[in-house]
Structures are given as structure tokens and as C-alpha cells.
FIROPA-233251 format. One record per residue (C-alpha): residue number from 1; chain; x, z, y. Coordinates in steps of 0.02 Angstrom, whole numbers, always signed. Example, Ala and Ser with C-alpha at 12.3 -4.5 7.8 and 13.67 -1.06 7.14 Angstrom:
+-----+--------+--------+--------+--------+
| num | cadena |     c1 |     c3 |     c2 |
+-----+--------+--------+--------+--------+
|   1 |      A |   +615 |   +390 |   -225 |
|   2 |      A |   +684 |   +357 |    -53 |
+-----+--------+--------+--------+--------+
//
This chain:
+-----+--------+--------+--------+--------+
| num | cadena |     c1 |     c3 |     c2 |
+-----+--------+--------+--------+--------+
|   1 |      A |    +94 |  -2441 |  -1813 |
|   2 |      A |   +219 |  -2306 |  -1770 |
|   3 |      A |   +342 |  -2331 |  -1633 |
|   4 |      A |   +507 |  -2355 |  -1711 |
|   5 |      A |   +584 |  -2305 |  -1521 |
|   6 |      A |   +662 |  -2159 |  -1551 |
|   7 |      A |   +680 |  -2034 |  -1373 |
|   8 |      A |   +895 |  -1989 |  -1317 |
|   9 |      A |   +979 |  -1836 |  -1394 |
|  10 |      A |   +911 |  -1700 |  -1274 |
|  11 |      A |  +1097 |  -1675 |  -1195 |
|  12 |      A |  +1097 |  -1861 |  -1154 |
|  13 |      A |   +936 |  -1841 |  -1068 |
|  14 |      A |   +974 |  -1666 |   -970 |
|  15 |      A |  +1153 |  -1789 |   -936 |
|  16 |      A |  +1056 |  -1919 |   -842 |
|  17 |      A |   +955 |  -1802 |   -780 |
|  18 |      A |  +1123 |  -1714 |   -672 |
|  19 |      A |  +1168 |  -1883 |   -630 |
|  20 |      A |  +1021 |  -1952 |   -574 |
|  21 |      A |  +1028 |  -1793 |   -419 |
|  22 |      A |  +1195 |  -1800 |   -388 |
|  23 |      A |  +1152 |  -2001 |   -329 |
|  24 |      A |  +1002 |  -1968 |   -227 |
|  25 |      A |  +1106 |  -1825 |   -147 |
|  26 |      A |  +1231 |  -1954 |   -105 |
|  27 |      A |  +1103 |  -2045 |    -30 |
|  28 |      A |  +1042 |  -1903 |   +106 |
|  29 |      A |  +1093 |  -1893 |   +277 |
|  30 |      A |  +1150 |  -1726 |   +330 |
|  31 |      A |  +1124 |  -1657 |   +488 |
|  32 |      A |  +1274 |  -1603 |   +605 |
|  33 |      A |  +1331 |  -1462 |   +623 |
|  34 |      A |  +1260 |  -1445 |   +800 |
|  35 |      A |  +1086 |  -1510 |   +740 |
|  36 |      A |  +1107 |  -1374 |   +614 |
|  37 |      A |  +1146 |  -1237 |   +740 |
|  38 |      A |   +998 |  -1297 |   +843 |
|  39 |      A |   +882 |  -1302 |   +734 |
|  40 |      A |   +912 |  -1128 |   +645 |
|  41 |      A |   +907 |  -1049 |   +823 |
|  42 |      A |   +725 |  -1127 |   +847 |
|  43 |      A |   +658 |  -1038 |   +668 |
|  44 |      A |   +764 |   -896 |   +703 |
|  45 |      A |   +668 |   -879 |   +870 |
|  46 |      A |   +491 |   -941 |   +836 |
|  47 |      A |   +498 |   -776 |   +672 |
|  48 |      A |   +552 |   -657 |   +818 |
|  49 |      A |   +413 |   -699 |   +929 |
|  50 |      A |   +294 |   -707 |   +785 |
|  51 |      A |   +331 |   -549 |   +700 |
|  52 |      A |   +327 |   -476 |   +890 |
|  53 |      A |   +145 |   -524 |   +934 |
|  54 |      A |   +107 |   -467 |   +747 |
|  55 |      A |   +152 |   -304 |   +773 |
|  56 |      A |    +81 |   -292 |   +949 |
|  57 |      A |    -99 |   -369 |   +868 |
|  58 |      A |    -72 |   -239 |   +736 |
|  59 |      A |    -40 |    -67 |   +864 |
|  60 |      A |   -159 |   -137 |   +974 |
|  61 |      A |   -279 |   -128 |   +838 |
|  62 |      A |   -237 |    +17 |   +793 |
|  63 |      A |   -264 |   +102 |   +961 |
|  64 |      A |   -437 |    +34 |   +980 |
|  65 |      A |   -496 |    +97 |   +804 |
|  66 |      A |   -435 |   +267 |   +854 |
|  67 |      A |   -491 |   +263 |  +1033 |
|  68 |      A |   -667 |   +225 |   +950 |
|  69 |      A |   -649 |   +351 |   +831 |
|  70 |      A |   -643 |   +237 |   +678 |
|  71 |      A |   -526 |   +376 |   +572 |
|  72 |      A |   -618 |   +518 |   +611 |
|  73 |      A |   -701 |   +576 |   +443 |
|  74 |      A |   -837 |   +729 |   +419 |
|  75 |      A |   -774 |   +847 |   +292 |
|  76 |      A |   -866 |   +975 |   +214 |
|  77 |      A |   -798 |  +1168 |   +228 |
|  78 |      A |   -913 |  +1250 |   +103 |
|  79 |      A |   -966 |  +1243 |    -53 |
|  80 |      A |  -1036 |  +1323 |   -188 |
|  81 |      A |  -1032 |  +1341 |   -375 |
|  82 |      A |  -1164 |  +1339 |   -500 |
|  83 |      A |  -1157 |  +1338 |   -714 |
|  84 |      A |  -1278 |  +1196 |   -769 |
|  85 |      A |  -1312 |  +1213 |   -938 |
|  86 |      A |  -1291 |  +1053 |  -1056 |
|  87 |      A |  -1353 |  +1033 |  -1252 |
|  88 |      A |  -1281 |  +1206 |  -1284 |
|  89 |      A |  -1125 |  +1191 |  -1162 |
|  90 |      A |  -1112 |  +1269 |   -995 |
|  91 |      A |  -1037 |  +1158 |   -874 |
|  92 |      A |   -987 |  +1233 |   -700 |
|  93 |      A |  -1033 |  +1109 |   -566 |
|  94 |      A |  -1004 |  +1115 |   -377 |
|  95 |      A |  -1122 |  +1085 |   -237 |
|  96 |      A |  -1122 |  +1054 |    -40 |
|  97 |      A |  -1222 |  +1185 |    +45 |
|  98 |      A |  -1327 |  +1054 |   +145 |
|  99 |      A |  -1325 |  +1196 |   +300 |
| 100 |      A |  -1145 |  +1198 |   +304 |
| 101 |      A |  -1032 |  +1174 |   +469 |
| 102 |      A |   -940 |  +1007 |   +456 |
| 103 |      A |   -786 |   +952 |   +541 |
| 104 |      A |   -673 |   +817 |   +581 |
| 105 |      A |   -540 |   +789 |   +474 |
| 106 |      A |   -420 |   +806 |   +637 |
| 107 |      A |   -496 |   +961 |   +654 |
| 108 |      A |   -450 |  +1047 |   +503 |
| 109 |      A |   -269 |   +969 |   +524 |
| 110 |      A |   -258 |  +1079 |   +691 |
| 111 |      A |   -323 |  +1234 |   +609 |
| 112 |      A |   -232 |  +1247 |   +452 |
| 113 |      A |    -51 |  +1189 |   +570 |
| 114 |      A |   -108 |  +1338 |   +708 |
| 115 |      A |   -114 |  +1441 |   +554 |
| 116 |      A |    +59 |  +1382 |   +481 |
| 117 |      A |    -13 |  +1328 |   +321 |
| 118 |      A |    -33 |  +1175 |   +227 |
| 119 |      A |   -170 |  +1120 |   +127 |
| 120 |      A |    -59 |  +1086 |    -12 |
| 121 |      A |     -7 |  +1290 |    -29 |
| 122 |      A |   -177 |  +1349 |    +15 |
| 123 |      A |   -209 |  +1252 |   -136 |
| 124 |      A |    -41 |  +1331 |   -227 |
| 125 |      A |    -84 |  +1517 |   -199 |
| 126 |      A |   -292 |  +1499 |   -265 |
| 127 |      A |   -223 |  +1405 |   -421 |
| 128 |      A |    -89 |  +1556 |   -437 |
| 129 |      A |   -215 |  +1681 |   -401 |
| 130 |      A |   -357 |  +1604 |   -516 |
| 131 |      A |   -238 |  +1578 |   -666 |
| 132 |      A |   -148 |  +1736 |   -640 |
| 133 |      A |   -158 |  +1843 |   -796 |
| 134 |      A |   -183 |  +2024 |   -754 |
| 135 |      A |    -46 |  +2143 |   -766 |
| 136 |      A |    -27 |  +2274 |   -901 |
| 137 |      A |    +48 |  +2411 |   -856 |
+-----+--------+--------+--------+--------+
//
């Protein structure tokens, strides 16, 4: 019926377990030290060359796409708002004026840096001047 074989104490098996590596790893052959040497040179060498050509496929790449324009991206320069009104609430919504001038995004880059402005603090000074409380004095 039941197998009356009981299994090792788990130490006696993790034990054997130890000893059983430490005699196949008596039973490797290592290589030399020269063979060693050699053989490191050759991975060290074949990684070199392949992370060069990697990063030469990669800039190459990356030339072509922006030779052929591939970053350029239209971006629109106005807009308008409008209030749309929803089940009693008035939601402000905001549009693209389909007549609007469009640019390249390279474009507005060399506009707002000939200005000596970011986007980020034309951003800044609207939020300050929209949330601005007025003065009492």
C-alpha cells in the first residue's frame, strides 16, 4: 500500500547535494591561463565591434529619418475657447480654428529661443497672470 521508504533528513540531502558538485568539478578540465587570456580578448573584441556597428546602424538611422523629415510635427498656434453647456453644467472646451497658420515644431523652437523664452515660462507667467488675484489697495 503505502511506501514505507521514508526520503533523507533535508540537511543530508542539501549534504549530498554539495558533494555531488564539488566531484563533477573535480572532474572538469580547466583551460590555461593563456587559453583563458585568448579567449577573453576574442569576446572582449567581437562586443567592441558589435556595439560599434550598433551605434553607427543607430546614427545612421537617425540621420536618414531627419534628412526625410520623419520628426518634423505640425503644431497648431491658435485656438479658441468656447463654454458648452452640459445637463446644467457649463464646461469650457477648446477648439482648433481650422484656418489657423501651422508650423513645424522646429519652427516654434527657433522662435520662442530668438525671443529668449521658453515654453515652459511662457506657460509660468499666463498661469501667474490667470490665477493672479487682483490687488486691493
Amino acid at each position: 500500500m503505502a511506501d514505507n521508504k521514508k526520503k533523507p533528513n533535508i540537511f543530508k540531502r542539501i549534504a549530498q547535494k554539495f558533494n555531488d558538485v564539488r566531484l563533477e568539478l573535480k572532474r572538469v578540465i580547466w583551460p590555461t591561463k593563456e587559453k583563458l587570456v585568448q579567449t577573453s580578448a576574442v569576446v572582449l573584441v567581437v562586443i567592441a565591434v558589435c556595439a560599434i556597428l550598433l551605434t553607427a546602424i543607430g546614427k545612421g538611422a537617425s540621420w536618414v529619418l531627419e534628412k526625410v523629415g520623419f520628426y518634423d510635427q505640425a503644431v497648431e498656434t491658435t485656438a479658441s475657447t468656447a463654454a458648452t453647456s452640459l445637463e446644467g453644467y457649463t464646461v469650457p472646451t477648446t477648439t482648433a480654428d481650422p484656418n489657423a497658420e501651422t508650423t513645424t515644431a522646429s519652427d516654434a523652437e527657433t522662435s520662442a529661443s530668438e525671443e529668449g523664452i521658453s515654453e515652459a515660462d511662457k506657460t509660468v507667467g499666463e498661469t501667474a497672470e490667470d490665477t493672479a488675484a487682483p490687488s486691493e489697495t
